[in-house]
C-alpha positions as CSV (number, residue, x, y, z in Angstrom):
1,X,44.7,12.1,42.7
2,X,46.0,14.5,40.0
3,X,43.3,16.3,37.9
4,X,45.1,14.9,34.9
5,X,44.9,11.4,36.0
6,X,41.4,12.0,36.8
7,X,40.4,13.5,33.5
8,X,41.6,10.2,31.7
9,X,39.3,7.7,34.3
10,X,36.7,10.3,33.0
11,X,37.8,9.9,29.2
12,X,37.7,6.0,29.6
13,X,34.7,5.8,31.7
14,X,32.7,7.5,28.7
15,X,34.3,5.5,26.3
16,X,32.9,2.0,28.0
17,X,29.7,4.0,28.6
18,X,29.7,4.8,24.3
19,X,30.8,1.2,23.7
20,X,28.0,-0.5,25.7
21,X,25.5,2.2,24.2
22,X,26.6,1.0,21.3
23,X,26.2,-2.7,21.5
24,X,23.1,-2.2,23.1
25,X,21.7,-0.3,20.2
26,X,23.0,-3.0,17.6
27,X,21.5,-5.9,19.7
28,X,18.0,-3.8,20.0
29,X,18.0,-3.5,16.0
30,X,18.7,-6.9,15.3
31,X,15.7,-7.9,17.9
32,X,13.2,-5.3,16.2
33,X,14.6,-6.6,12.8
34,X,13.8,-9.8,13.4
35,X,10.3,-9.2,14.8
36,X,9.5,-7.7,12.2
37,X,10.5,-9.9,9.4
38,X,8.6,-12.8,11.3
39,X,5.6,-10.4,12.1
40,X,2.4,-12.4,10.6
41,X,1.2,-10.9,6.6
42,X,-2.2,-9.7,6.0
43,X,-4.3,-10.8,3.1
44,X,-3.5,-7.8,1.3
45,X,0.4,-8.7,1.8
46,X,-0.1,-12.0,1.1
47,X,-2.1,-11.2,-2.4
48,X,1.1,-8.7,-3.8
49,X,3.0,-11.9,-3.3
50,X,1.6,-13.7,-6.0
């Protein structure tokens, strides 16, 4: 296999490997987002509310 041809598999092997990163980071965010927004209030978080 040529070294240039080899250097591009490399090239797009990273890129997948950036892309999944990626997605995996946004889906991770979303999950802590929403555990968070449905994490239960204390009273003291409860009693700005009001």
């Amino acid at each position: 296999m040529p070294l240039y041809a080899l250097c591009d598999l490399l090239i797009r092997e990273a890129e997948v490997y950036r892309s999944a990163f990626q997605k995996e980071k946004e889906l991770t965010d979303r999950a802590l987002k929403l555990a968070e927004t449905g994490k239960p209030k204390s009273n003291w978080e409860l009693q700005r509310l009001v």
